[in-house]
C-alpha positions as CSV (number, residue, x, y, z in Angstrom):
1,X,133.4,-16.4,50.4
2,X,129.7,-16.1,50.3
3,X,126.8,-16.2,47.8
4,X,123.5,-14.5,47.7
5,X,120.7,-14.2,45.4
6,X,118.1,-11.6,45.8
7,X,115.1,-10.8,43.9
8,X,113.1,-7.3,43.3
9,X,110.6,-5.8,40.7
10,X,110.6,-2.5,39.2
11,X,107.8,-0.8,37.8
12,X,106.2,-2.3,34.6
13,X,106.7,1.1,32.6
14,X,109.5,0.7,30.0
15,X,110.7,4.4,29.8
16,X,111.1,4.1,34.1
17,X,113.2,0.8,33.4
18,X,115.5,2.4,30.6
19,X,116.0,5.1,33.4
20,X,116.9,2.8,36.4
21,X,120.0,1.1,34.1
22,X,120.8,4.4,33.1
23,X,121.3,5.1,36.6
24,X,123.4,1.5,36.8
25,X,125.3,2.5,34.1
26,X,126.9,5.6,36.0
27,X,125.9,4.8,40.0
28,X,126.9,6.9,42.3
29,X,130.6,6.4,43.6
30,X,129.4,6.7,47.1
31,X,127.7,4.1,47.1
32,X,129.9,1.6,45.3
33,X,132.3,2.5,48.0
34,X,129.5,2.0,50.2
35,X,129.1,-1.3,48.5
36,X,132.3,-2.3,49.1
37,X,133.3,-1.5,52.5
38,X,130.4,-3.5,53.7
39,X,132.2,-6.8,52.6
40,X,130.3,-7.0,49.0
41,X,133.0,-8.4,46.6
42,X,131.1,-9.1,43.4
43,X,127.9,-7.8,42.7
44,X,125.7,-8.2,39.9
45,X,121.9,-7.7,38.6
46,X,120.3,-9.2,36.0
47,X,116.8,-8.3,34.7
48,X,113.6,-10.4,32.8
49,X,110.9,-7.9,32.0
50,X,110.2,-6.0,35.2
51,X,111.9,-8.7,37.6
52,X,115.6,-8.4,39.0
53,X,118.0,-10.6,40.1
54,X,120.7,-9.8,42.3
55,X,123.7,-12.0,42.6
56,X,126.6,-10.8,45.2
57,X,129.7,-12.4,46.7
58,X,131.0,-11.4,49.9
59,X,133.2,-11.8,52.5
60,X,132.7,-14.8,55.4
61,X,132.3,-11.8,57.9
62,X,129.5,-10.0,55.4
63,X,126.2,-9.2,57.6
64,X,123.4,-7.8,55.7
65,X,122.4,-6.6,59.3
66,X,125.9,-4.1,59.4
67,X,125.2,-3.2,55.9
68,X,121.6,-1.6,56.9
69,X,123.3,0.3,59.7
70,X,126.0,1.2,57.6
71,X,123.6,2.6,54.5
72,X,121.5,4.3,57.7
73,X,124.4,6.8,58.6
74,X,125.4,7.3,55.0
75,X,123.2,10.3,53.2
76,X,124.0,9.5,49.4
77,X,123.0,6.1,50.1
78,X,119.9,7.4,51.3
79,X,119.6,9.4,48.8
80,X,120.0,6.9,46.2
81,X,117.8,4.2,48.1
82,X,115.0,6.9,47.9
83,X,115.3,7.8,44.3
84,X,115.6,4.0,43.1
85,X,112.2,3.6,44.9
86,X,110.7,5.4,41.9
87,X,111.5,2.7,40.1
88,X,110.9,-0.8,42.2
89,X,108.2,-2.1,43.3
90,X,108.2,-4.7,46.4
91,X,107.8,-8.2,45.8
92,X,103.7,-9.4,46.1
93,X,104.8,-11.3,49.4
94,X,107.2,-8.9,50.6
95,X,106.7,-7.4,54.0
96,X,106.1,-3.5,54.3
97,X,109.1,-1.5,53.4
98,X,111.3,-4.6,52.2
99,X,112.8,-4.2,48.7
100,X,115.5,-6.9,47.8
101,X,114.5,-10.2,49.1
102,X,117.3,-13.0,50.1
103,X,116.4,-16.1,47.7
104,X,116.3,-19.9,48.5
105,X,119.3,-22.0,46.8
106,X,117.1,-24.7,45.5
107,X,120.0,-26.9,43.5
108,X,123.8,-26.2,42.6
109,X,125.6,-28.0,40.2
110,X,129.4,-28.0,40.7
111,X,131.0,-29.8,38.1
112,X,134.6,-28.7,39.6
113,X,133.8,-30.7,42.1
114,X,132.4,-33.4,40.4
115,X,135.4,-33.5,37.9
116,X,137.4,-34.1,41.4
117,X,135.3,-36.8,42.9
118,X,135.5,-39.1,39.5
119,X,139.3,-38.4,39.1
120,X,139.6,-39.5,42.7
């Protein structure tokens, strides 16, 4: 299995940020499915003021690349990609057109593994 973090902002504007979880609360079932036939096993966001973080588990096979194409060919996808950009904003750095940006792991602490390593 494999890990990614991703970061975004939305719009500082607190009545367009109660909207965008709304829209979480209730997404779209197309593109859950979409979601999920990609190879995304877990997905989840969390949000600090105007910043998200996105943290998803997929498959070995998972290819953010075959995602894109998929989401391409799929309309409510589209659909929903082009509403949610009411919402977000890009990162400052972000180049033009990006929206979720693939985060650095800077440090992981494993104490399952270190549990094994002291037993051993």
């Amino acid at each position: 299995m494999k890990k990614y973090a991703l970061a975004l902002d939305l719009i500082d504007d607190a009545e367009l940020i109660a909207e965008y979880e709304n829209y979480h609360k209730k997404s779209w079932p197309e593109v859950t499915d979409s979601i999920i036939s990609s190879g995304i096993l877990k997905m989840e966001i969390f949000r600090i003021s105007n910043r998200l973080f996105m943290l998803m588990e997929t498959t070995e096979d998972f290819s953010f690349s075959r995602k894109q194409e998929m989401d391409q060919l799929n309309e409510k996808v589209q659909e929903w990609e082009n509403l949610m950009w009411k919402f977000q904003q890009p990162l400052p750095f972000a180049k033009q057109g990006e929206k979720w940006i693939l985060m650095d792991r800077i440090f992981e602490l494993d104490s399952v593994k270190k549990k094994d390593k002291v037993s051993e």
